[in-house]
N, CA, C and O atoms as a DFTB+ gen file, in Angstrom:
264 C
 N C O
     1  1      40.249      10.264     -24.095
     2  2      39.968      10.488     -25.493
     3  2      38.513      10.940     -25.640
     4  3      37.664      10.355     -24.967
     5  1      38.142      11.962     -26.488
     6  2      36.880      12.283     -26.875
     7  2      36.106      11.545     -28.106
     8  3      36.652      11.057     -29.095
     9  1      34.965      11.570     -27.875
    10  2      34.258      10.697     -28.747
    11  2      32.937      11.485     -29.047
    12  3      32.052      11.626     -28.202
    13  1      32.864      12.107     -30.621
    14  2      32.020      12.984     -30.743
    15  2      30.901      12.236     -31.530
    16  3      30.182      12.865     -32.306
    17  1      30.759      10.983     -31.347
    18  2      29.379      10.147     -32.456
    19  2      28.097      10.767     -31.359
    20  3      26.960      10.692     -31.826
    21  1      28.206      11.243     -30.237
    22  2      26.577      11.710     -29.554
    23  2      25.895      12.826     -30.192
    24  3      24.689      12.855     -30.434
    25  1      27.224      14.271     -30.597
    26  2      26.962      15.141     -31.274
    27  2      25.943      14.619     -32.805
    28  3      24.925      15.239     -33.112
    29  1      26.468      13.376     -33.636
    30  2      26.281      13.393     -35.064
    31  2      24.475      12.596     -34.526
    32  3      23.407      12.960     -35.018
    33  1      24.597      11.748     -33.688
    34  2      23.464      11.391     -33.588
    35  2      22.616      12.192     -32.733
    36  3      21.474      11.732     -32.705
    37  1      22.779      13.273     -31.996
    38  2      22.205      14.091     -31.620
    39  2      21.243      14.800     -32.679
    40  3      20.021      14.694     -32.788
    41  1      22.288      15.672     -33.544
    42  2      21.887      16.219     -34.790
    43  2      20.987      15.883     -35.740
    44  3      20.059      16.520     -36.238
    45  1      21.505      14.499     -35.965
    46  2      20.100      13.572     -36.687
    47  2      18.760      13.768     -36.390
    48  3      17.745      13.713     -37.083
    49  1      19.071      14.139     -34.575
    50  2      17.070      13.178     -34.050
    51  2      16.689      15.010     -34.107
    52  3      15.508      15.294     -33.910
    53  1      17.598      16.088     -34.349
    54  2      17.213      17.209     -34.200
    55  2      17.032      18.153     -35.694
    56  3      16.636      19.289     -35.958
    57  1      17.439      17.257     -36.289
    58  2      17.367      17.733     -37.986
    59  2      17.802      19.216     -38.146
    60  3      17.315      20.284     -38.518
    61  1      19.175      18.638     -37.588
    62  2      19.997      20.189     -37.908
    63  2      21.567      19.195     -38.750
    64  3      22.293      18.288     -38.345
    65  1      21.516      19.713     -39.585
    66  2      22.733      19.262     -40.476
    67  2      23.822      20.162     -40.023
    68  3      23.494      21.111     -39.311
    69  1      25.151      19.991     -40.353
    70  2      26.374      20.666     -40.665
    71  2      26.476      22.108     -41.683
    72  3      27.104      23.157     -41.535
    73  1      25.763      21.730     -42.520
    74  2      25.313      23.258     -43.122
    75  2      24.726      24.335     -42.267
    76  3      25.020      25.528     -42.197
    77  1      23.855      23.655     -41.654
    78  2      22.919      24.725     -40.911
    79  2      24.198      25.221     -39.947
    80  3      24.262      26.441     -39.790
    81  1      25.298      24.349     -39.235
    82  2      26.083      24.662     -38.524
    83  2      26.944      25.951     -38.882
    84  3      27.702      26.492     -38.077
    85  1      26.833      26.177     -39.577
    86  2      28.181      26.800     -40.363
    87  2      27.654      27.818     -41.066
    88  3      28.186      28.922     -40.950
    89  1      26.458      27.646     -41.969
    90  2      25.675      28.918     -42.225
    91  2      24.570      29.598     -41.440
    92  3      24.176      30.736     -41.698
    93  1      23.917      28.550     -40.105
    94  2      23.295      29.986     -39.469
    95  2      23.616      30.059     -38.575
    96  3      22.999      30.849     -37.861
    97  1      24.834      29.281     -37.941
    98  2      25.081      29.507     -36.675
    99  2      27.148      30.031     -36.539
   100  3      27.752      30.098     -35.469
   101  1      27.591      30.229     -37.529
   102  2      28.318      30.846     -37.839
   103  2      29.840      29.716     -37.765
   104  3      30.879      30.202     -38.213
   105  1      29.878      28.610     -37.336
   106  2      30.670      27.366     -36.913
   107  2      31.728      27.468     -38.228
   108  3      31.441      27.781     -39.383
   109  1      32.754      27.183     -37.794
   110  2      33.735      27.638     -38.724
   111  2      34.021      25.536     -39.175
   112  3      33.724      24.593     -38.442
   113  1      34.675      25.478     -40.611
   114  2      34.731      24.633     -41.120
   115  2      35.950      23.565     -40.644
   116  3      36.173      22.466     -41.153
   117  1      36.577      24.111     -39.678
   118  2      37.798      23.812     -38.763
   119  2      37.739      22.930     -37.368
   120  3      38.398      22.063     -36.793
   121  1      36.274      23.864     -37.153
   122  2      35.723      23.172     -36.037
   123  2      35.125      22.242     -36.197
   124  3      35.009      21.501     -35.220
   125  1      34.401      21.800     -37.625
   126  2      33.348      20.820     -37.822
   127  2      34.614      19.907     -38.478
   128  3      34.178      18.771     -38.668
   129  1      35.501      19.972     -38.736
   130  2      36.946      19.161     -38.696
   131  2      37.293      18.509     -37.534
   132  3      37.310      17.295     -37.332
   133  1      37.574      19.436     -36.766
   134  2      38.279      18.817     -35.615
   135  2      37.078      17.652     -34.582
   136  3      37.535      16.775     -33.848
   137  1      35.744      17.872     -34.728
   138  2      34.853      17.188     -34.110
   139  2      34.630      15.981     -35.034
   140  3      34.424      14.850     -34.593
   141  1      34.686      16.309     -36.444
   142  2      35.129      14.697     -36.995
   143  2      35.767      13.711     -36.940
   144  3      35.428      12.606     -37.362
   145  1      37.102      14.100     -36.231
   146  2      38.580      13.797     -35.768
   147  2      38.374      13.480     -34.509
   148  3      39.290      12.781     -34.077
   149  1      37.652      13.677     -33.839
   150  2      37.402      13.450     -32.009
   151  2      38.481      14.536     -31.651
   152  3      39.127      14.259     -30.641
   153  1      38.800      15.685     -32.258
   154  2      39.673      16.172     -31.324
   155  2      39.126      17.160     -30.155
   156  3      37.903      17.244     -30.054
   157  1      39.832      17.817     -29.378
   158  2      39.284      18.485     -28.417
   159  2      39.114      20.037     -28.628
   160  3      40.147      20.655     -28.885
   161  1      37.812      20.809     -28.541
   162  2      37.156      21.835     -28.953
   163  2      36.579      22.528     -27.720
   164  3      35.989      21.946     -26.811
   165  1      36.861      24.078     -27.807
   166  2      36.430      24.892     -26.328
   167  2      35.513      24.390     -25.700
   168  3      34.957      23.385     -26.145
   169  1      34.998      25.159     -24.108
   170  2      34.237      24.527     -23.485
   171  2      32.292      25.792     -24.119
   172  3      31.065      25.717     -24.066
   173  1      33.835      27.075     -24.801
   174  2      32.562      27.841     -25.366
   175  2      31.951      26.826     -26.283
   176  3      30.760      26.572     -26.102
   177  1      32.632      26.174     -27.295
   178  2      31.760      25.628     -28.092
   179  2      30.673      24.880     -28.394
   180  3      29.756      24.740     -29.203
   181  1      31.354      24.296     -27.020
   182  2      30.401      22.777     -26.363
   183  2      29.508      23.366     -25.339
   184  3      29.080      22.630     -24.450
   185  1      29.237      24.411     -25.366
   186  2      28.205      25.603     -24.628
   187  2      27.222      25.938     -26.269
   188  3      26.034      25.784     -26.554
   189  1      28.209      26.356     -26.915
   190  2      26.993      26.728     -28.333
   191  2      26.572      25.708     -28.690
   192  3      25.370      25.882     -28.888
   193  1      26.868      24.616     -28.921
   194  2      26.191      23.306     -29.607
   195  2      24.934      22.934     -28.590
   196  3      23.922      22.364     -28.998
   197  1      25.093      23.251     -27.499
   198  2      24.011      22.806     -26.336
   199  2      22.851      23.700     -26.345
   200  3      21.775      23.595     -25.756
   201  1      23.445      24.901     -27.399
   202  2      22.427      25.965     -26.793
   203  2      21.175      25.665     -27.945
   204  3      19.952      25.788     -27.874
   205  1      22.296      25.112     -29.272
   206  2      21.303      25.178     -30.413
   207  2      20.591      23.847     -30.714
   208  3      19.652      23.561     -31.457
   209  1      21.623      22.895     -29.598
   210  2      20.736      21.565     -30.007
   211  2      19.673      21.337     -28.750
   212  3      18.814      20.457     -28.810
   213  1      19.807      22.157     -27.685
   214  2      18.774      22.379     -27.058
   215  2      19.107      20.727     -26.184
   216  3      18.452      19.702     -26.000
   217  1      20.415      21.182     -25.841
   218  2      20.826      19.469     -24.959
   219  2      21.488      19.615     -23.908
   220  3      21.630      20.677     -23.302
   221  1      22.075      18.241     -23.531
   222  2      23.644      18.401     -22.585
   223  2      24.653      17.885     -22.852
   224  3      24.666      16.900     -23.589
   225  1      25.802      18.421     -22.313
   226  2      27.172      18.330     -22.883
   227  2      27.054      16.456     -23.566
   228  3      27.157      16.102     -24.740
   229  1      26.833      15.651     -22.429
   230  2      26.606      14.182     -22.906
   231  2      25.952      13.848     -23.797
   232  3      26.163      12.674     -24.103
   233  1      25.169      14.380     -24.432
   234  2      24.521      14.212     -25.702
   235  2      25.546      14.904     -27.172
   236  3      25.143      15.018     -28.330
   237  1      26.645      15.199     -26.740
   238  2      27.237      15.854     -27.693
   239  2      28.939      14.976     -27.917
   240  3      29.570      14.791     -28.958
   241  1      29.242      14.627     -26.638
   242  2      30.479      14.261     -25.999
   243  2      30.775      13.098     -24.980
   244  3      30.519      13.098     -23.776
   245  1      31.218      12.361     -25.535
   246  2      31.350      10.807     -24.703
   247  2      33.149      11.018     -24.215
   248  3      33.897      11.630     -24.977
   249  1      33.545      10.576     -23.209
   250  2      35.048      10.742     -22.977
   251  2      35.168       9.065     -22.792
   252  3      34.400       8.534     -21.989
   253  1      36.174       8.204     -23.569
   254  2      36.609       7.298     -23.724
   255  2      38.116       6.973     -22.704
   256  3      39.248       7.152     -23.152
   257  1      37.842       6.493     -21.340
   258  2      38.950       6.138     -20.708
   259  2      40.267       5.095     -21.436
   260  3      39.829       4.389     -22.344
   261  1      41.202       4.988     -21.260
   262  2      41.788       4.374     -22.057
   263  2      42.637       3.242     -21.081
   264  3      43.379       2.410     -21.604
């Protein structure tokens, strides 16, 4: 299972909101859905979020063994 709370607290310490996601970085409102949801999202994407939060995948994405 994916666990996207690294992404939201990532974002915080980087003072980039969800707006900024979507209006300057072009993130469609589907995607910022499905990462609310923990669901699972390309490996492009989780390449763009790294590029703009200036991180690594683990700072974005926790995988929850079950």
């Amino acid at each position: 299972m994916f666990n996207y709370n690294p992404l939201w607290e990532t974002m915080e310490k980087k003072n980039v909101t969800q707006y900024q996601l979507i209006k300057e970085h072009n993130f469609s409102t589907g995607t910022l859905d499905a990462l609310r949801k923990n669901q699972s999202i390309t490996m492009n994407t989780l390449d763009t979020l790294c590029q703009i939060l200036d991180c690594e995948a683990n700072d974005i994405v926790k995988i929850i063994r079950e």
